[in-house]
Backbone as numpy.savetxt, mean C-alpha at the origin, in Angstrom:
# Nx Ny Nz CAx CAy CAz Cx Cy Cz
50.11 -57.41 -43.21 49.28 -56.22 -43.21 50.14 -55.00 -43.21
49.55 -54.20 -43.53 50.35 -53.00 -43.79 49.89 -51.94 -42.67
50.77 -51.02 -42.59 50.60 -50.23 -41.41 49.46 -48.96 -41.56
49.41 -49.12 -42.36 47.91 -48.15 -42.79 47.09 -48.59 -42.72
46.53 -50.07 -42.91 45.59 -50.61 -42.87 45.34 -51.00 -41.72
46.22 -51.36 -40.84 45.52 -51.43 -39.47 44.81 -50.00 -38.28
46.02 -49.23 -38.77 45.22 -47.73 -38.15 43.63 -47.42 -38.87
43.62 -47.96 -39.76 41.97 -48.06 -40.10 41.18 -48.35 -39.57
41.38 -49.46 -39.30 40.81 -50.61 -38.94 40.48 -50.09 -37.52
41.30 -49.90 -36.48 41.35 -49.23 -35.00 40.58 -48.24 -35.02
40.24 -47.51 -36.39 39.41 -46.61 -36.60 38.19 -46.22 -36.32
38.10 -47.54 -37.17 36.12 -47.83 -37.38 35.97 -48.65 -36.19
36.69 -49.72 -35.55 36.23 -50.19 -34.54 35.75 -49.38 -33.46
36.99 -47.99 -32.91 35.98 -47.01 -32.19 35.00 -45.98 -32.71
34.64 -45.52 -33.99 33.54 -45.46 -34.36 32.16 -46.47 -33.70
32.93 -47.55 -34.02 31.74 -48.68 -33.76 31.58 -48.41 -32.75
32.15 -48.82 -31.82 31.59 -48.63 -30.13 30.83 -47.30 -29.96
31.03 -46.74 -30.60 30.40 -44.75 -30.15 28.71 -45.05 -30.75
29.22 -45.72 -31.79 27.31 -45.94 -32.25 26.63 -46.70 -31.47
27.20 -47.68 -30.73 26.51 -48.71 -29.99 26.23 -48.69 -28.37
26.48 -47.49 -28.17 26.45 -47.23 -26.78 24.99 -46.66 -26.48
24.10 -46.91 -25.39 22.77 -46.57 -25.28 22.63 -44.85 -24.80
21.91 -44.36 -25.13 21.64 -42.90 -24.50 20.80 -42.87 -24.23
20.39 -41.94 -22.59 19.39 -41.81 -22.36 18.71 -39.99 -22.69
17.93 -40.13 -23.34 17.29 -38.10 -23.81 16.22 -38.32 -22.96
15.87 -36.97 -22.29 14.47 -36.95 -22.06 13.78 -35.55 -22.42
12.99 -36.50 -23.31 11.97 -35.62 -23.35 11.40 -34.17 -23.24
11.18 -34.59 -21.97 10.37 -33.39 -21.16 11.10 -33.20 -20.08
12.05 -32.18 -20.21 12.84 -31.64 -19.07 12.35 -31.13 -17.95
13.18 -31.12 -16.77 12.26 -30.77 -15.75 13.48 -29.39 -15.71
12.58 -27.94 -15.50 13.40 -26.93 -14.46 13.13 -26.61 -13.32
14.11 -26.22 -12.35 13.32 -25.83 -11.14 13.92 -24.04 -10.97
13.00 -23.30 -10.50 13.89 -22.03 -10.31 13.16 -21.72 -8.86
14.33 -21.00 -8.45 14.11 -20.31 -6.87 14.44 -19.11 -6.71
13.65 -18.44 -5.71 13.61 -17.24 -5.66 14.05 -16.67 -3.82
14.24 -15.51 -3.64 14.42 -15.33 -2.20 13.87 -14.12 -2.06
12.87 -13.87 -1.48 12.27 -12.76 -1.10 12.59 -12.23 0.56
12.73 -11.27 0.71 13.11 -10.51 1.49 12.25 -9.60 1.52
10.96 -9.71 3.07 10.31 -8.56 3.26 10.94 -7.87 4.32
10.88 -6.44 4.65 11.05 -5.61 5.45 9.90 -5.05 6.11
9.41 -5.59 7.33 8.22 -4.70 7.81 9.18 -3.38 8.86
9.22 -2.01 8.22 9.74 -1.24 8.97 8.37 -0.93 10.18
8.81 -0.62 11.56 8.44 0.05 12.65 7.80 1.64 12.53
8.12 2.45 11.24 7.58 3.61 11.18 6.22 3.35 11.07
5.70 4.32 11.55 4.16 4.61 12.11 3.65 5.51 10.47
2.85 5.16 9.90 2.37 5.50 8.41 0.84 6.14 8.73
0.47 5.96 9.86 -0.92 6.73 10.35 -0.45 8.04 10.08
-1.78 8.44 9.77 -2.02 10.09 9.78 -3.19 10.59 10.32
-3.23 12.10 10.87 -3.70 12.75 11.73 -4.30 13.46 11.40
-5.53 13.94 11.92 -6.45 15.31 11.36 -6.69 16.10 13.11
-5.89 17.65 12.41 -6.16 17.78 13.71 -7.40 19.37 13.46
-7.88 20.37 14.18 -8.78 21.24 13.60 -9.29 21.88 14.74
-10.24 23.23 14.36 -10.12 24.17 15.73 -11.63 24.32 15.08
-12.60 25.22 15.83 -13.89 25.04 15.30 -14.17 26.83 15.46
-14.47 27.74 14.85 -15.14 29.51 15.39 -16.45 29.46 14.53
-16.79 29.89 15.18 -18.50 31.34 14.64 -17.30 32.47 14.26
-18.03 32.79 13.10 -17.34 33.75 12.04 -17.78 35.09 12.72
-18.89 35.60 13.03 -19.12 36.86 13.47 -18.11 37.40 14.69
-18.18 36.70 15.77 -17.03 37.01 16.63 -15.82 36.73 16.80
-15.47 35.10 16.08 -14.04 34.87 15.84 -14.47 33.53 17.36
-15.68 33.49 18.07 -15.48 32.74 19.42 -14.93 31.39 19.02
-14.31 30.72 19.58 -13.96 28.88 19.91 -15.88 28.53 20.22
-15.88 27.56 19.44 -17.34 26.67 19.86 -16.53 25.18 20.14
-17.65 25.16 21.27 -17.55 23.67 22.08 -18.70 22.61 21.67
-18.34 21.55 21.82 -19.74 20.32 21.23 -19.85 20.21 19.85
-19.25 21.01 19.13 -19.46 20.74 17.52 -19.41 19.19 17.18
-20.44 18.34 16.30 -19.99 17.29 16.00 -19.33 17.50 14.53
-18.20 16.49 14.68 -17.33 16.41 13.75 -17.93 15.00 13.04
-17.46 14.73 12.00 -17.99 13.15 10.87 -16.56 13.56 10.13
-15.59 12.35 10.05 -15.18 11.85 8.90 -15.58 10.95 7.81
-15.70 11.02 6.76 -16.26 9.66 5.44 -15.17 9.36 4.97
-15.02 8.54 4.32 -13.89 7.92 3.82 -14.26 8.77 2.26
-13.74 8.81 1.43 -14.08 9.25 0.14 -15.06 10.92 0.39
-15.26 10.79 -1.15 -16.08 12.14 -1.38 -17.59 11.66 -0.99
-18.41 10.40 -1.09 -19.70 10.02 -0.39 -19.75 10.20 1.07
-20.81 11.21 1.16 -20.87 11.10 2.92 -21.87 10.32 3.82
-21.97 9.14 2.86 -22.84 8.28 3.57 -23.15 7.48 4.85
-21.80 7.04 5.11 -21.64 6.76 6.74 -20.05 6.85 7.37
-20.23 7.34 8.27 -18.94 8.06 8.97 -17.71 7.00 9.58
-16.98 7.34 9.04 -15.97 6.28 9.43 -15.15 6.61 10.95
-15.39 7.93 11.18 -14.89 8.60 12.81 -15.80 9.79 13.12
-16.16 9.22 14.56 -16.99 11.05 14.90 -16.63 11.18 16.34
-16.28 12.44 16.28 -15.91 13.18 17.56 -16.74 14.13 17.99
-16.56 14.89 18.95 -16.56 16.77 19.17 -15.55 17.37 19.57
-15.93 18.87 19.13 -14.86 19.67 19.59 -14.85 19.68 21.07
-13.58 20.10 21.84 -13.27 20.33 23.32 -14.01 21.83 23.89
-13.51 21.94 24.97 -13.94 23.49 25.40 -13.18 24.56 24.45
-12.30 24.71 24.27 -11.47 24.98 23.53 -11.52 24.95 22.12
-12.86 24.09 21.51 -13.04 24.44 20.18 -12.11 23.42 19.48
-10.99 22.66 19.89 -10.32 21.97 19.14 -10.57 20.34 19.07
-9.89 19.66 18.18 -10.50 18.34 17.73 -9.33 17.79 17.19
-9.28 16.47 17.33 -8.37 15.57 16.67 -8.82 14.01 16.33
-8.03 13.72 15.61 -8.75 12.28 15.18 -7.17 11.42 14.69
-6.66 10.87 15.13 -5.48 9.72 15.06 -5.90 8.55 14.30
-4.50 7.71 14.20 -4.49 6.87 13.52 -5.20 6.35 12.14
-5.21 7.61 11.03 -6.00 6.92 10.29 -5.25 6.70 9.07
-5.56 5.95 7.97 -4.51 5.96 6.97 -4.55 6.27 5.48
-3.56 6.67 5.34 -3.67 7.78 4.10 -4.67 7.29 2.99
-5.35 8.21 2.30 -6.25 8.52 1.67 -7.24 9.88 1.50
-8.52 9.99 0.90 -9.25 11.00 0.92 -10.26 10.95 1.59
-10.22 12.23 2.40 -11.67 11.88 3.06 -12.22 13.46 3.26
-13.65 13.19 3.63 -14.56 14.19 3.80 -15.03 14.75 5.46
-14.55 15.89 5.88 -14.91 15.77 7.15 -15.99 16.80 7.27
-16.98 16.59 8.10 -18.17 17.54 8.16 -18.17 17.91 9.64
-18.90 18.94 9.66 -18.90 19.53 11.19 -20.43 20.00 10.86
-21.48 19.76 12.11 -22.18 20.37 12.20 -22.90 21.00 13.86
-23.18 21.82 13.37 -23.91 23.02 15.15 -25.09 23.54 15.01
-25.76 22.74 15.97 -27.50 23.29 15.89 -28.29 23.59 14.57
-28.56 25.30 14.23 -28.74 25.68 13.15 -28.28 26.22 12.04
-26.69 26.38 12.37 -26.08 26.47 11.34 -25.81 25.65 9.77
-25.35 25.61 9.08 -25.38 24.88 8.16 -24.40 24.00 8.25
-24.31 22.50 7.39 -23.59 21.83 7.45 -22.23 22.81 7.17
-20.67 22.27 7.42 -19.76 22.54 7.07 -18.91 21.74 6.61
-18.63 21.44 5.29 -17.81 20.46 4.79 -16.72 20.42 3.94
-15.47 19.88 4.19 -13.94 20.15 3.41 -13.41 19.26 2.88
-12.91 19.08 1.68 -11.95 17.75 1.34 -10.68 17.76 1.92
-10.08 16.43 2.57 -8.82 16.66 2.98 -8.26 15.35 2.01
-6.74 15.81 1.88 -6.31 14.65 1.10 -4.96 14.07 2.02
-4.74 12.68 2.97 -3.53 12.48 3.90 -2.83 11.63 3.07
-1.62 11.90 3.42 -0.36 11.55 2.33 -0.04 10.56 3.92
0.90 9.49 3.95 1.35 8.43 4.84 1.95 9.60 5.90
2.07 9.44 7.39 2.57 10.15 8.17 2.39 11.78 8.40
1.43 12.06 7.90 0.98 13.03 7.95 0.17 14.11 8.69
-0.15 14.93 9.07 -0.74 15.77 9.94 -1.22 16.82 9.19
-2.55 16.82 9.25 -3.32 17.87 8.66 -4.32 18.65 9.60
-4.14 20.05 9.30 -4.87 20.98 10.32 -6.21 21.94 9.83
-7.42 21.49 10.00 -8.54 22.02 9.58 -8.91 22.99 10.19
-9.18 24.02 10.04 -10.02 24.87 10.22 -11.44 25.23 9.80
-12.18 25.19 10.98 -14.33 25.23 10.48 -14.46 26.56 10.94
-15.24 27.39 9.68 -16.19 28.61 10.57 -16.94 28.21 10.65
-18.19 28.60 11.26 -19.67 28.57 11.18 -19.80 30.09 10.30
């Protein structure tokens, strides 16, 4: 034999083996993916405040007993906080959270009195009512 002809030969035999070896494919691959979420609940306080003083316009006086109504939105259908004013004419209402709301004040025979307020997160807003 000649020396060329056997490097042939060694050739195709590992050819051969490469065809004859089993493989396994699949199909339908599986992926998996993962994720890591990271919440932060911060401790800052995001309530906001309405705070407000109440006068009769003719004399400039502080009125006491005024009832106050907050609504949630521009509908003033049912009150989501009601207070009165102090001796002092003043009023506050805590913890509430940002959004729009409608606050009304009303005294005996005067007319309703009503304002849009708009609270941004942490906020403090200061109303002022005449009659």
């Amino acid at each position: 034999m000649d020396a060329t002809k056997c490097s042939q030969r060694e050739h195709v035999q590992l050819n051969s083996q490469d065809l004859d070896q089993e493989q396994n494919v699949h199909m339908d691959p599986v992926q998996t993916n993962s994720q890591n979420v990271h919440i932060v609940i911060s401790k800052d306080n995001y309530c906001s405040v309405i705070t407000g003083n109440v006068y009769i316009e003719k004399n400039r006086n502080v009125v006491k007993d005024v009832a106050i109504l907050l609504f949630f939105g521009y509908e003033c259908n049912t009150p989501v906080y009601k207070t009165k004013s102090d001796m002092n004419g003043n009023f506050k209402i805590e913890d509430l959270p940002p959004g729009f709301y409608t606050i009304a004040a009303s005294y005996y025979d005067y007319p309703i009195k009503k304002a849009f307020i708009k609270l941004l997160p942490g906020q403090t807003v200061h109303q002022t009512i005449i009659f």
